[in-house]
N, CA and C atoms as a LAMMPS dump frame, in Angstrom:
ITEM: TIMESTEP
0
ITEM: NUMBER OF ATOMS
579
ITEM: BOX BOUNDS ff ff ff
-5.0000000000000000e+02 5.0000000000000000e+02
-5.0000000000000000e+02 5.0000000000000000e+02
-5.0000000000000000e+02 5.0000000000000000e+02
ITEM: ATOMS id mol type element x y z
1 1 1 N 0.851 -1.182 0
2 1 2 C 0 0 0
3 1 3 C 0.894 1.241 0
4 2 1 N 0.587 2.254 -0.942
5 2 2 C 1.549 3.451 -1.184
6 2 3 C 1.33 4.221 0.07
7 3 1 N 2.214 5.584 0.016
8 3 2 C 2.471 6.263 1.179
9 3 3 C 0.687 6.982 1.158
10 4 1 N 0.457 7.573 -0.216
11 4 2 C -0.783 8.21 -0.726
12 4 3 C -1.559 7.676 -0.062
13 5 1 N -2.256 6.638 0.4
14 5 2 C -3.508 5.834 0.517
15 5 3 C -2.89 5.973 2.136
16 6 1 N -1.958 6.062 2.819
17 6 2 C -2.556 6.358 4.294
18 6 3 C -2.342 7.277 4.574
19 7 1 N -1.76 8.717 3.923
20 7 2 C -2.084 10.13 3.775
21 7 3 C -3.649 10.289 3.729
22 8 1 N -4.231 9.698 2.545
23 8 2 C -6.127 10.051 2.042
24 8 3 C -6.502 9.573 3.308
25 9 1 N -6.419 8.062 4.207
26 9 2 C -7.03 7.864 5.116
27 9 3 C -7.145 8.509 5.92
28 10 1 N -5.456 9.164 6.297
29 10 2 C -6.029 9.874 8.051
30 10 3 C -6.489 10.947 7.538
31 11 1 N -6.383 11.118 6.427
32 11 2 C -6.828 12.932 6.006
33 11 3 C -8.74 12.416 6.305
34 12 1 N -8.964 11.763 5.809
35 12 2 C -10.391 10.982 5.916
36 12 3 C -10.849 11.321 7.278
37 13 1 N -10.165 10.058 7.701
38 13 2 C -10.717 9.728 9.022
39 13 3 C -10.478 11.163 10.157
40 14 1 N -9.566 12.081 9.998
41 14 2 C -9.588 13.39 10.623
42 14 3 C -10.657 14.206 10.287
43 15 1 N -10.732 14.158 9.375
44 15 2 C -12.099 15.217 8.541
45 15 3 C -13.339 14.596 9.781
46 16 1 N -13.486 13.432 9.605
47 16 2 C -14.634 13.003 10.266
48 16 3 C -14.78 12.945 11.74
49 17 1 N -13.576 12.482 12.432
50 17 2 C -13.647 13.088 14.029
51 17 3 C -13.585 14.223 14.301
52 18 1 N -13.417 15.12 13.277
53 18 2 C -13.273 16.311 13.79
54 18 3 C -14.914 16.804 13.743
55 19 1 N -15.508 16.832 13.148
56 19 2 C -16.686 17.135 12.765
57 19 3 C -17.435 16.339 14.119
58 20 1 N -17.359 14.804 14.531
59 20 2 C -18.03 13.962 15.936
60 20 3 C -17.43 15.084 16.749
61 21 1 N -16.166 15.272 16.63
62 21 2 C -15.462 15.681 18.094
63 21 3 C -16.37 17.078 18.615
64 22 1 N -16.758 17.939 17.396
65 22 2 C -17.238 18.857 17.552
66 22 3 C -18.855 18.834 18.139
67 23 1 N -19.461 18.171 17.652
68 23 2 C -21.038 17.98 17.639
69 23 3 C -21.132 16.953 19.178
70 24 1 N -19.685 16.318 19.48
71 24 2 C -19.602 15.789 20.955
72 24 3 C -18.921 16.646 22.093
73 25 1 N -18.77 17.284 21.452
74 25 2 C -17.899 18.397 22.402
75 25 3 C -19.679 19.663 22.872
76 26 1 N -20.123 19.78 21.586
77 26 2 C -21.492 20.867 22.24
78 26 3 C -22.342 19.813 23.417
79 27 1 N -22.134 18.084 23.388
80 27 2 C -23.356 17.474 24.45
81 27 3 C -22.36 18.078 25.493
82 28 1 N -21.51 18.576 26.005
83 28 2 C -20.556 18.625 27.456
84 28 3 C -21.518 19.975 27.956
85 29 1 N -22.05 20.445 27.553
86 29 2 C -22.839 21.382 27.828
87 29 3 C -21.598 23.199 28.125
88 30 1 N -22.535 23.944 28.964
89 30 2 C -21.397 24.952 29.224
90 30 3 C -20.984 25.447 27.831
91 31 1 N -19.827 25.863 27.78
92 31 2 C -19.512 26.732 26.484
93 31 3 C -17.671 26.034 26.182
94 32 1 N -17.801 25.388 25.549
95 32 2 C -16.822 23.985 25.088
96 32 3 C -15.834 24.9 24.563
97 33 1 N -14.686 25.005 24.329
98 33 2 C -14.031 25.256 23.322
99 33 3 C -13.262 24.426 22.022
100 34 1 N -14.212 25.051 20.558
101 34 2 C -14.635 24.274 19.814
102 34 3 C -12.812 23.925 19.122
103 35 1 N -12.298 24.917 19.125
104 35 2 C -11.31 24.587 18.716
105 35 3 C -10.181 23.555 19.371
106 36 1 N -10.444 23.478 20.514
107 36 2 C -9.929 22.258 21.268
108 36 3 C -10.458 21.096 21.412
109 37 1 N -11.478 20.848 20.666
110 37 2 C -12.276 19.607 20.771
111 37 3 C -11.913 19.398 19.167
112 38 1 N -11.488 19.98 17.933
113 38 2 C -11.685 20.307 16.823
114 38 3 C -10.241 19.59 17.048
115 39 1 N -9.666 20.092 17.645
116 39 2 C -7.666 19.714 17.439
117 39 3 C -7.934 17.91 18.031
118 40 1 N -9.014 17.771 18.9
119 40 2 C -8.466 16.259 19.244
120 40 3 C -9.251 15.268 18.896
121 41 1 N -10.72 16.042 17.886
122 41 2 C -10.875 15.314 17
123 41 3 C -9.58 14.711 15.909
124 42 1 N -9.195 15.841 15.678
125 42 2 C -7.811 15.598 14.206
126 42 3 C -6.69 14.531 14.771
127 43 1 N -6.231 14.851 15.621
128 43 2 C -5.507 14.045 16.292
129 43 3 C -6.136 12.521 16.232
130 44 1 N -7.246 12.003 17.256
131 44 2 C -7.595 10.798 16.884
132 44 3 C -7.691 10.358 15.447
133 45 1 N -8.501 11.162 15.112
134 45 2 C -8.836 11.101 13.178
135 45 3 C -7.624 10.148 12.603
136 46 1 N -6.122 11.14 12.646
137 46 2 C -5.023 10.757 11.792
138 46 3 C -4.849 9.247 12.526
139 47 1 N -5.063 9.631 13.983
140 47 2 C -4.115 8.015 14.113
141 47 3 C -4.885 7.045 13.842
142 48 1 N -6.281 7.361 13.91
143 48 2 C -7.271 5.646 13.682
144 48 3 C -6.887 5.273 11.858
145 49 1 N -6.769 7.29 11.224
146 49 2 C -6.521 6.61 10.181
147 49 3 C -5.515 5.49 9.979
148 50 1 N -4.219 6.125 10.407
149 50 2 C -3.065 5.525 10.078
150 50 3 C -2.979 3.792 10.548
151 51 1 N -3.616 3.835 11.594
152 51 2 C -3.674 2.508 12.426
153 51 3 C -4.664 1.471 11.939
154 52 1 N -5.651 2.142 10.829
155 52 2 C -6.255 1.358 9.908
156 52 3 C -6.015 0.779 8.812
157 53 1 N -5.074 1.834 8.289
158 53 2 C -4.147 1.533 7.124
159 53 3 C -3.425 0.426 7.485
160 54 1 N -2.654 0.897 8.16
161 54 2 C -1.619 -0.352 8.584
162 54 3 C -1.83 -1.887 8.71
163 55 1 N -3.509 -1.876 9.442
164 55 2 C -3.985 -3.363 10.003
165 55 3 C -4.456 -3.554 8.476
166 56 1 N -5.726 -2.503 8.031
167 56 2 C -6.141 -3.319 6.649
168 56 3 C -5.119 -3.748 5.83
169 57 1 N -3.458 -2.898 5.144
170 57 2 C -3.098 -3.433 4.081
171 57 3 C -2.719 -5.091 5.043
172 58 1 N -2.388 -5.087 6.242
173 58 2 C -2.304 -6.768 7.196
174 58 3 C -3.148 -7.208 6.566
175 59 1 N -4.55 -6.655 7.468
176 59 2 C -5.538 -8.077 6.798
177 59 3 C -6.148 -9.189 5.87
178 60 1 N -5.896 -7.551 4.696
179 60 2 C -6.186 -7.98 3.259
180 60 3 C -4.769 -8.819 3.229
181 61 1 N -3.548 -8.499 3.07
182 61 2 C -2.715 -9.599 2.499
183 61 3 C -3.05 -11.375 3.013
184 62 1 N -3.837 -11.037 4.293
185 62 2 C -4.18 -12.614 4.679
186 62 3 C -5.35 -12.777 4.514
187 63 1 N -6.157 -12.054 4.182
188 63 2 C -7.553 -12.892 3.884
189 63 3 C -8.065 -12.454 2.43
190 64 1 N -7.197 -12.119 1.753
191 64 2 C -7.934 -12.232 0.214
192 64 3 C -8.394 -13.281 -0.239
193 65 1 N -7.625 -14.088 -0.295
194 65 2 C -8.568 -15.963 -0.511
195 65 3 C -9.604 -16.187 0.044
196 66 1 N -9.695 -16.07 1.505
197 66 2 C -10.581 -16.673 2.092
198 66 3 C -11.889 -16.219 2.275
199 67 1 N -11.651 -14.606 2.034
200 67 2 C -12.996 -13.48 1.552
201 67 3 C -13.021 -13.866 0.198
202 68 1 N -12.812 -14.351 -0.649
203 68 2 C -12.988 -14.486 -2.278
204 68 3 C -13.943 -15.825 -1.984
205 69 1 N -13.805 -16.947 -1.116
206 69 2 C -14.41 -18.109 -1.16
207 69 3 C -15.975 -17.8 -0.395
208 70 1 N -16.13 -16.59 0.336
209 70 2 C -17.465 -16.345 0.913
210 70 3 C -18.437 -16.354 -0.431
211 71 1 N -19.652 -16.447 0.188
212 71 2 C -20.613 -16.146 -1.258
213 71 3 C -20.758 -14.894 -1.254
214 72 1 N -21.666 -14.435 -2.066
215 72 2 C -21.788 -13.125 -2.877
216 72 3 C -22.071 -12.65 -1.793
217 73 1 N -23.585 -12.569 -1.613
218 73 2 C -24.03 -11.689 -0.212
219 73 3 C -22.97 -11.417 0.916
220 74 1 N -22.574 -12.506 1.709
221 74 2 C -21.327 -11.751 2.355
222 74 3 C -20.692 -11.506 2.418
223 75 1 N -20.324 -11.364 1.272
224 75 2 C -19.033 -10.565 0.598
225 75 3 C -19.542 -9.096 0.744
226 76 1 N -20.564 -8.68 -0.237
227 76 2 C -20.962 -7.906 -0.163
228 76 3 C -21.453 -6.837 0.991
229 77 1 N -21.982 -7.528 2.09
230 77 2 C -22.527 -7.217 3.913
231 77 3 C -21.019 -6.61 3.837
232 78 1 N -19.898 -7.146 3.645
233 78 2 C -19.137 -7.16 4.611
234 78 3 C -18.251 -5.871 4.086
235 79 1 N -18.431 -5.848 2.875
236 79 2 C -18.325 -4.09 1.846
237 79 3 C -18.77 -3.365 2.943
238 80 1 N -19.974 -3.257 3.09
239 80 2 C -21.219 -2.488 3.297
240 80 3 C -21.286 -2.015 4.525
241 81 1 N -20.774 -2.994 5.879
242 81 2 C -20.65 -2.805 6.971
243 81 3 C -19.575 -2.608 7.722
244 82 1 N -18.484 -3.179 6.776
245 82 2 C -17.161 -2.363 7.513
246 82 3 C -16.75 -1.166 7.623
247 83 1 N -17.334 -0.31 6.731
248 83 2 C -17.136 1.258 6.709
249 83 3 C -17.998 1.777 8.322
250 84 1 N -19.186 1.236 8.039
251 84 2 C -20.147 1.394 9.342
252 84 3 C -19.339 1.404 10.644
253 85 1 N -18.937 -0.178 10.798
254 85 2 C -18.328 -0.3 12.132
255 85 3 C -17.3 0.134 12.307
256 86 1 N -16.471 0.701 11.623
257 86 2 C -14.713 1.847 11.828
258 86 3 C -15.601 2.954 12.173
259 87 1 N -17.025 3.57 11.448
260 87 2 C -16.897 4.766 11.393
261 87 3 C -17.456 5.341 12.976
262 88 1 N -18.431 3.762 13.351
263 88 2 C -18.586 4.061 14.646
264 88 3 C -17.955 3.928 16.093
265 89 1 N -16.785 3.141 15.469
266 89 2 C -15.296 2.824 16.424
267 89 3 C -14.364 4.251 16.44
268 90 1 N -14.356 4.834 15.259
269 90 2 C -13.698 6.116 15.429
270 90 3 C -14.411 7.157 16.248
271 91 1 N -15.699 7.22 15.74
272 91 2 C -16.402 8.205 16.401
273 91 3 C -16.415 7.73 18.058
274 92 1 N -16.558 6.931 18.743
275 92 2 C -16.724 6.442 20.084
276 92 3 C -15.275 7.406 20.239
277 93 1 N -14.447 6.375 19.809
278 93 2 C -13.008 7.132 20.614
279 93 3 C -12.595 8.484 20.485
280 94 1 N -13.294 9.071 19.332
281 94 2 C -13.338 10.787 19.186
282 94 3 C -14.22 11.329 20.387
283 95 1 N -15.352 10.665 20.792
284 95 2 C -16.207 11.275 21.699
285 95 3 C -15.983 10.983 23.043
286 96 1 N -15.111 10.015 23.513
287 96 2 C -14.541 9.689 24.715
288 96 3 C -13.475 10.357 25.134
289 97 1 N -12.969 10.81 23.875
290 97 2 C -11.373 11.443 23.895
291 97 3 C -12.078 13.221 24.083
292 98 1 N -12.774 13.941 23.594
293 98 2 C -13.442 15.053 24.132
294 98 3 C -14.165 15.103 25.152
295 99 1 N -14.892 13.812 25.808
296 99 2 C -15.847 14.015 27.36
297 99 3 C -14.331 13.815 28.455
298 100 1 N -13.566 12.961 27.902
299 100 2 C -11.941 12.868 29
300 100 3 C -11.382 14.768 29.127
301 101 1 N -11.421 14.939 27.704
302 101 2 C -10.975 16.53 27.497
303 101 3 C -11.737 17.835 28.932
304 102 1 N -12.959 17.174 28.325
305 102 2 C -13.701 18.312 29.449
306 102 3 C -14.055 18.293 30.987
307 103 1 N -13.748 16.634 31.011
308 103 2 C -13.103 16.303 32.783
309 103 3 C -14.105 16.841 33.592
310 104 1 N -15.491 16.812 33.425
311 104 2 C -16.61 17.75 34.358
312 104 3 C -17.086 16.648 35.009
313 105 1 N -17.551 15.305 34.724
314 105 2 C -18.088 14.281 35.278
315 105 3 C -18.127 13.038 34.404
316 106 1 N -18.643 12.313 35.318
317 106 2 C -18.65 10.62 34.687
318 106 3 C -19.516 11.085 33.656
319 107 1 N -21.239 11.333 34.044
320 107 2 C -21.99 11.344 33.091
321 107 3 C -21.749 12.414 31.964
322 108 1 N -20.908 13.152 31.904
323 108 2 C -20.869 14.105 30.589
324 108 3 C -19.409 13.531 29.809
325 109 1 N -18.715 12.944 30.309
326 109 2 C -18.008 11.741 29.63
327 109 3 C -18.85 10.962 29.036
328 110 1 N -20.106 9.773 29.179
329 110 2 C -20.764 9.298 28.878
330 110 3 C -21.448 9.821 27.99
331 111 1 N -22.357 11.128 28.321
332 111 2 C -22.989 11.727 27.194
333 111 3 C -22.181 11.444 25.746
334 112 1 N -20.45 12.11 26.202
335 112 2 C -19.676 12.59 24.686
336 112 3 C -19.772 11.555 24.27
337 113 1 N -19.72 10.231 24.751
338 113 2 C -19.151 8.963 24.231
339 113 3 C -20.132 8.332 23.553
340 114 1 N -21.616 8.698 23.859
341 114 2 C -22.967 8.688 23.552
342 114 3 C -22.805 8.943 22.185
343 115 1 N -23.128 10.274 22.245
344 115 2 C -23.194 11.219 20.748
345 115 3 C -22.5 11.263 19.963
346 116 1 N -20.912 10.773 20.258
347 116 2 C -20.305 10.67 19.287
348 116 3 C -20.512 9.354 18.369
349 117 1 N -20.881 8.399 19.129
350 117 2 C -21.486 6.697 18.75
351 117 3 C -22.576 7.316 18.123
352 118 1 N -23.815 7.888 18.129
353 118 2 C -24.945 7.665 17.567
354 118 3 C -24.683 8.579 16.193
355 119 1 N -23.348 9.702 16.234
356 119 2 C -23.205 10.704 15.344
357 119 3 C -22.267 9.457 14.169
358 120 1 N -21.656 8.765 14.789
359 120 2 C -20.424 7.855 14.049
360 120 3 C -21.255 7.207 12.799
361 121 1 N -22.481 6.507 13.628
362 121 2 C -23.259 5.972 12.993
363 121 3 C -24.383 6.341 11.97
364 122 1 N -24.355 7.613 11.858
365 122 2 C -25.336 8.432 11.17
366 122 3 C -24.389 8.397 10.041
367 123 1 N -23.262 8.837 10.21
368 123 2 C -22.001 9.485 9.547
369 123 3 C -21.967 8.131 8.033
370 124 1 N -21.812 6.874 9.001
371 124 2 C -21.289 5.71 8.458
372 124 3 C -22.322 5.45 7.378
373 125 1 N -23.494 5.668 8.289
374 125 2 C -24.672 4.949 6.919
375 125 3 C -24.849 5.934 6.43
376 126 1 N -24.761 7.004 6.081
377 126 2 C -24.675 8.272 5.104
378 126 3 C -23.724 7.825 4.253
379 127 1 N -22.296 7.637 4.423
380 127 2 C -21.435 7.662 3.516
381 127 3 C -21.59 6.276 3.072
382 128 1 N -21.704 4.865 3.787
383 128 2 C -21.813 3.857 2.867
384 128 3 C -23.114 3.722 1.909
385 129 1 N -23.713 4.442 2.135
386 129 2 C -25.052 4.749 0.81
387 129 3 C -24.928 5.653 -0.093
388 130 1 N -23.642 6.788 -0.134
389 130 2 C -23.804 7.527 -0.65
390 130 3 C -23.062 6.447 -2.501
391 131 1 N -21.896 5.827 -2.412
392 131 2 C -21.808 5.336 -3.605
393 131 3 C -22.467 4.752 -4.121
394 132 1 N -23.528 3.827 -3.872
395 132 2 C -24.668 3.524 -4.404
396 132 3 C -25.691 4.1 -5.204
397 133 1 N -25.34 5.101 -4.008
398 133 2 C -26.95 5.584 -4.718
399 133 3 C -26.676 6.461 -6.241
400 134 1 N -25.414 7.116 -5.943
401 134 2 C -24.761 7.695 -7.035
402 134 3 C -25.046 6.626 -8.234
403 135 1 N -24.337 5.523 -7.915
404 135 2 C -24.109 4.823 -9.308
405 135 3 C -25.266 4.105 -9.778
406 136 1 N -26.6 4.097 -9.167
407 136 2 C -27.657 3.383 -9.653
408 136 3 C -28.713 4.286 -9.606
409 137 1 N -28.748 5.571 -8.935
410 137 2 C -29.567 6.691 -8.993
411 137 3 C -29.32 7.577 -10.106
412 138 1 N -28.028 8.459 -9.346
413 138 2 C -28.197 9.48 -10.094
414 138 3 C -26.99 9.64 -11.185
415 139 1 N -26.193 9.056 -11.38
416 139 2 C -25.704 8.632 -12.603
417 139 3 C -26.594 7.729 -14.075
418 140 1 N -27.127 7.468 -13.671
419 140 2 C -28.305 7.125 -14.964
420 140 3 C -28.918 8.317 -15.397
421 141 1 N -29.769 8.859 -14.247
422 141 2 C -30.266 9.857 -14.159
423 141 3 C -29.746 11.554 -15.575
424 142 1 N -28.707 11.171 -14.519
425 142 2 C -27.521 12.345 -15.416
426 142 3 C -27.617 12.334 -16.666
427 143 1 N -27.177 10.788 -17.035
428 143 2 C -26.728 10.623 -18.729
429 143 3 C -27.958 10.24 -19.361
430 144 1 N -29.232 10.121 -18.765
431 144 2 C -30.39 10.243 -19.58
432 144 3 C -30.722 11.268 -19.698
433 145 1 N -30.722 12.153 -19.19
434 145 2 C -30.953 13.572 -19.442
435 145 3 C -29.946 14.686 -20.154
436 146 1 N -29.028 13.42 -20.785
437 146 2 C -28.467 14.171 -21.754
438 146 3 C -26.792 15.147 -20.874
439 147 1 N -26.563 14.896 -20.017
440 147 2 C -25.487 15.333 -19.053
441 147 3 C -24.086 14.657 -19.514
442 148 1 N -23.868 13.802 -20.286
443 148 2 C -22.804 13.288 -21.355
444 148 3 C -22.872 11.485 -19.898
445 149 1 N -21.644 11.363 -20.379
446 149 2 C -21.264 9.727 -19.637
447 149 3 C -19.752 10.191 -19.114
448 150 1 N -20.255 9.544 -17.647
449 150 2 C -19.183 9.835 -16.419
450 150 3 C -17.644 8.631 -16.714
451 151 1 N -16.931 9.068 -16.351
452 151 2 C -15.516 8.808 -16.275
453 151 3 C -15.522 8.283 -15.196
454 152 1 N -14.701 7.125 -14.217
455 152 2 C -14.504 6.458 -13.167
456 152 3 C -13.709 7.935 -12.399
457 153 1 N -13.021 8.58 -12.794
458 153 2 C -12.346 9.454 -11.882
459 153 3 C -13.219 10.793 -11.574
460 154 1 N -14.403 11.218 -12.517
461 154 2 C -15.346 12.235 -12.516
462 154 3 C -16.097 11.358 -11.746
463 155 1 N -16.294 10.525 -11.502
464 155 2 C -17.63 9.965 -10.427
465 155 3 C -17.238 9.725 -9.228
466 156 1 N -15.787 9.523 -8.867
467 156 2 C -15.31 9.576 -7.774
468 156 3 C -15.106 10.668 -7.192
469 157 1 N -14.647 11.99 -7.965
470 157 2 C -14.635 13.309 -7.724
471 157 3 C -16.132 13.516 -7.225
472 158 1 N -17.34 12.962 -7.952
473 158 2 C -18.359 13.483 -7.458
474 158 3 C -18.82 13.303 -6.47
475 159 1 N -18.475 11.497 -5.833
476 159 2 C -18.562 11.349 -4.664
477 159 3 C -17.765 12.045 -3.53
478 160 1 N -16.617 11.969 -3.73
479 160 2 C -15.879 12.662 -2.896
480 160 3 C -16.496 14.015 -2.294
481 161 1 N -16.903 14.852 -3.435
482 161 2 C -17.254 15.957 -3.32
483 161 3 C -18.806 16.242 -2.226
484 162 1 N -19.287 15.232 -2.777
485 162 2 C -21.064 15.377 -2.313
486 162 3 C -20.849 14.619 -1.025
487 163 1 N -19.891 13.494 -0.947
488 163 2 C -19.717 13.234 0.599
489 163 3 C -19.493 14.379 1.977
490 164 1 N -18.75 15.131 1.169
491 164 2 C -18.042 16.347 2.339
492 164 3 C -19.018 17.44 2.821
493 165 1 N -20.157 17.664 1.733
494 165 2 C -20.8 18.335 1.582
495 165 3 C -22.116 17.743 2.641
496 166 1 N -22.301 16.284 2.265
497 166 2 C -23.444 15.894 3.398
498 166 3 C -23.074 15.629 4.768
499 167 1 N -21.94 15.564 4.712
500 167 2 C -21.135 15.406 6.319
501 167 3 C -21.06 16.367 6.94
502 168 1 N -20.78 17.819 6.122
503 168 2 C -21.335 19.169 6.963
504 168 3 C -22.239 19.532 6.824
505 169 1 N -23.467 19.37 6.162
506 169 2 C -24.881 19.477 6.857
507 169 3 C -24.996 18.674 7.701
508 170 1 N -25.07 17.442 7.902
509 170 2 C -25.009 16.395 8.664
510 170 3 C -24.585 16.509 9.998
511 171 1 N -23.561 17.333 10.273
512 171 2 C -22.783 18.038 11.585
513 171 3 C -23.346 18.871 11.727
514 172 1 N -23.809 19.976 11.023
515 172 2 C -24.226 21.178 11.195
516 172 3 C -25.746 20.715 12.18
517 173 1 N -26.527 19.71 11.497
518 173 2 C -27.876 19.61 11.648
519 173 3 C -27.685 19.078 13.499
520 174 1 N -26.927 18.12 13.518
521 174 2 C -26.461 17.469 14.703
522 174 3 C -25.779 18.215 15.682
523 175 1 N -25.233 19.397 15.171
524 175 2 C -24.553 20.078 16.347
525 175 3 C -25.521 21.411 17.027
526 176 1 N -26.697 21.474 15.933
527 176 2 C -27.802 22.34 16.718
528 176 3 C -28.366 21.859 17.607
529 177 1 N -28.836 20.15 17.049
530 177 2 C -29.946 19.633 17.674
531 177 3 C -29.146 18.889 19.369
532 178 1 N -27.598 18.933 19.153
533 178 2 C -27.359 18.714 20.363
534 178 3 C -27.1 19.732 21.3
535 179 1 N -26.835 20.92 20.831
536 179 2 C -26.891 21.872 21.309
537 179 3 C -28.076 22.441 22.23
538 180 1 N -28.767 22.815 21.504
539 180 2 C -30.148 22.815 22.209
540 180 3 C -30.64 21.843 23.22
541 181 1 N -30.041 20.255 23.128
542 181 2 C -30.66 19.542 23.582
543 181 3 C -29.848 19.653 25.448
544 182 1 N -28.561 19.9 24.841
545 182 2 C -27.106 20.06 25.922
546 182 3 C -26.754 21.348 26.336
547 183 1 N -26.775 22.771 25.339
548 183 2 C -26.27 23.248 25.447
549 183 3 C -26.674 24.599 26.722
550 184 1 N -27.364 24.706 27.31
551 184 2 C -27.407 25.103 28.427
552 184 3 C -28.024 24.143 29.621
553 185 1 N -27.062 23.47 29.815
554 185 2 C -26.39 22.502 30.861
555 185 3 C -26.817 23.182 32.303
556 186 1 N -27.238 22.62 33.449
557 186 2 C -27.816 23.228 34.521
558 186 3 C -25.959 23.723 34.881
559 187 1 N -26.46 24.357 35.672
560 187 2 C -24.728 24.943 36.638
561 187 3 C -23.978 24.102 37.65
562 188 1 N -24.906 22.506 37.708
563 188 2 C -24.555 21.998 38.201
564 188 3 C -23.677 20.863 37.959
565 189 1 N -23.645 20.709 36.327
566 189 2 C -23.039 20.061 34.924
567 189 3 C -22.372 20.823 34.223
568 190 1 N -22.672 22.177 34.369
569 190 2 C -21.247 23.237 33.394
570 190 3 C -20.662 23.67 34.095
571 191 1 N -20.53 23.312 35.105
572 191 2 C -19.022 23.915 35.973
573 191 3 C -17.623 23.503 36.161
574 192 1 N -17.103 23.952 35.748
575 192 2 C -15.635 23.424 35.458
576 192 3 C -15.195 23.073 36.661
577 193 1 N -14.662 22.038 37.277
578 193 2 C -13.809 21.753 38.298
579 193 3 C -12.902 21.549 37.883
């Protein structure tokens, strides 16, 4: 595996804790500082990336055979759901690693570790649906309506692109609704000790 491909990962996987870290950093209630929850999102981000890289190019060198002999379907599940379960393994440890950050109590540790799991998981099945739907939705779509015929590297650009784009609405939408839900915290939960 080239140097490139675990550069894109942690660049990946940072993009995305940073965004949990943030939307887990508003459940701590009180008035968080976003940019310090933002830095240790990035931080986890790079290393789960890097530490993913590392195990997947492992894994794959030992189980390419033996994933080739599964049948179709779980082959396929296992496409489908491994993005899921990293994305909600990263997000946990992004949101544990910001409720440790803000050191106010057990339960607002818990909360972060909460929201960042239920945000991981929003995150995950957003992005593992998003290539799909592209290539059986709206790529037909496109070139029936006369939009010309996509290139493997123009459709990846497009995903790429429309991924980043639903991941910050996606945060955005999640960091109001936890906000509001957290964000004026009684005084007996936003007090810094």
């Amino acid at each position: 595996m080239s140097l490139a491909v675990f550069y894109a990962s942690a660049l990946i996987w940072a993009f995305l804790c940073v965004l949990v870290a943030v939307v887990a950093g508003a459940a701590a209630g009180g008035r968080p500082r976003h940019w310090k929850t933002a830095l240790v999102g990035l931080l986890v981000g790079a290393a789960f990336g890097l530490v993913t890289g590392v195990l997947f190019s492992f894994v794959a060198a030992m189980t390419v055979f033996p994933i080739s002999l599964l049948p179709a379907l779980l082959h396929s599940l296992a496409i489908y759901f491994t993005p899921i379960a990293l994305s909600v393994a990263a997000a946990g440890v992004a949101g544990l690693a910001v409720g440790l950050l803000e050191r106010r109590s057990a339960a607002i540790v818990r909360r972060c570790l909460i929201v960042g799991v239920a945000f991981g998981l929003v995150l995950g099945i957003a992005n593992a649906a998003l290539a799909p739907v592209w290539m059986n939705a709206l790529i037909p779509v496109l070139e029936a309506v006369g939009i010309g015929r996509w290139s493997a590297p123009s459709i990846g650009v497009a995903i790429m692109v429309s991924g980043v784009i639903m991941d910050l609405a996606l945060a955005v939408i999640a960091f109001r609704f936890v906000r509001r839900r957290w964000g004026a915290a009684s005084p007996a939960t936003a007090t810094v000790t």
